[in-house]
C-alpha positions in Angstrom: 22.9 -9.4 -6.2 19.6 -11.0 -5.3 16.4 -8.9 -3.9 16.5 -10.3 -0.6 20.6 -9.2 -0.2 20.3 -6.0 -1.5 17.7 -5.4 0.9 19.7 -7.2 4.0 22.8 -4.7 2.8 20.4 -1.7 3.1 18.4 -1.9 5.5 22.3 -2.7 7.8 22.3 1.6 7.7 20.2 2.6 10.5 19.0 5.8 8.4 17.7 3.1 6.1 16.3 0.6 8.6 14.2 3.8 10.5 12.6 5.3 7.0 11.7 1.7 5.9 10.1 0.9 9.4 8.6 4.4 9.3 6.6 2.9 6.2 4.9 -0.1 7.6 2.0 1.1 7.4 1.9 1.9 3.7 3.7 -1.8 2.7 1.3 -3.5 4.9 -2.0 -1.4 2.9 -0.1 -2.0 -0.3 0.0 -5.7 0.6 -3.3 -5.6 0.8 -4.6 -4.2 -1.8 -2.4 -6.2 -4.6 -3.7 -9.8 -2.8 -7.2 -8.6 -3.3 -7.0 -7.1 -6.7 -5.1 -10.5 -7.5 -7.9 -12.6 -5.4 -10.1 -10.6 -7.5 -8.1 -11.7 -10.8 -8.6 -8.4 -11.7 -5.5 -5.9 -13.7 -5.6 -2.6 -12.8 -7.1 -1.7 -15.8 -10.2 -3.4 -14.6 -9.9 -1.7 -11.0 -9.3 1.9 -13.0 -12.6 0.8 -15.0 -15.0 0.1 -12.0 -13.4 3.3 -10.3 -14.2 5.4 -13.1 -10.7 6.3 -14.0 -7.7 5.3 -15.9 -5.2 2.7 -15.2 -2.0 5.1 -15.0 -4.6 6.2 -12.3 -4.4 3.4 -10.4 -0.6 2.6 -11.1 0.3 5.6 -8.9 -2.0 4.5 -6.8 -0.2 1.4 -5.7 3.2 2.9 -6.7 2.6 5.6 -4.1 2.4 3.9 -1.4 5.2 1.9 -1.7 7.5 5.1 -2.6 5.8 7.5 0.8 5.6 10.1 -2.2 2.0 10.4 -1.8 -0.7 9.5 0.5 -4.3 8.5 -0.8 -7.1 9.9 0.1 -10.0 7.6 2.4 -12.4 8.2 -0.4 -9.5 7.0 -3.0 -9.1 3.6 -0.8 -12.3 3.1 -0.2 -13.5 3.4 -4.0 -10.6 1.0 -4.7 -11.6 -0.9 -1.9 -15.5 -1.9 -3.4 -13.5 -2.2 -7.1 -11.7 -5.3 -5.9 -14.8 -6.4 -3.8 -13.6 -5.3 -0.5 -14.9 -3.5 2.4 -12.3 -0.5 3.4 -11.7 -0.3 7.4 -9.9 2.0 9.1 -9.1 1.7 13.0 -6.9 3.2 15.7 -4.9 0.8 17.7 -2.6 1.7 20.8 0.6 1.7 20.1 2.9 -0.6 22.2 4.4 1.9 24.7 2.9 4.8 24.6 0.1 5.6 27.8 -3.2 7.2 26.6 
């Protein structure tokens, strides 16, 4: 079975489809931070390097977010942020139905 079906198949059970939309926000950040680490052409050994750190260091890092096991810190991100040459922002946007 091909990536795209097994995920079709899953995300069919509600349960499934509410904890994967429950993690947008971590996919979307982990998106993120592989295109400019890969924009960078940088491995992650390189990113551990400039952090200071190791690479199984920065494995987790981007393992994490993509399992909701653990949430990085703002200092972690923005660290990893200035490794690949980025600038790390962070914003609150209203969310679509809710009055403030």
């Amino acid at each position: 079975m091909k990536h795209a079906e097994l995920k079709k198949k899953a995300l069919s059970d509600p349960e499934v489809l509410s904890a994967y939309e429950g993690m947008e926000t971590e996919f979307t950040l982990l998106r993120q931070m592989l295109k400019a680490r890969n924009k960078a052409g940088l491995t992650q050994a390189e990113v551990a390097a400039r952090m200071g750190t190791k690479a199984p260091a920065i494995t987790r890092l981007e393992s994490s977010l993509s399992s909701g096991k653990h949430s990085p810190s703002i200092a972690t991100l923005q660290r990893y942020a200035e490794a690949v040459g980025c600038e790390l922002q962070v914003k609150l946007v209203k969310s679509h139905g809710h009055e403030a």
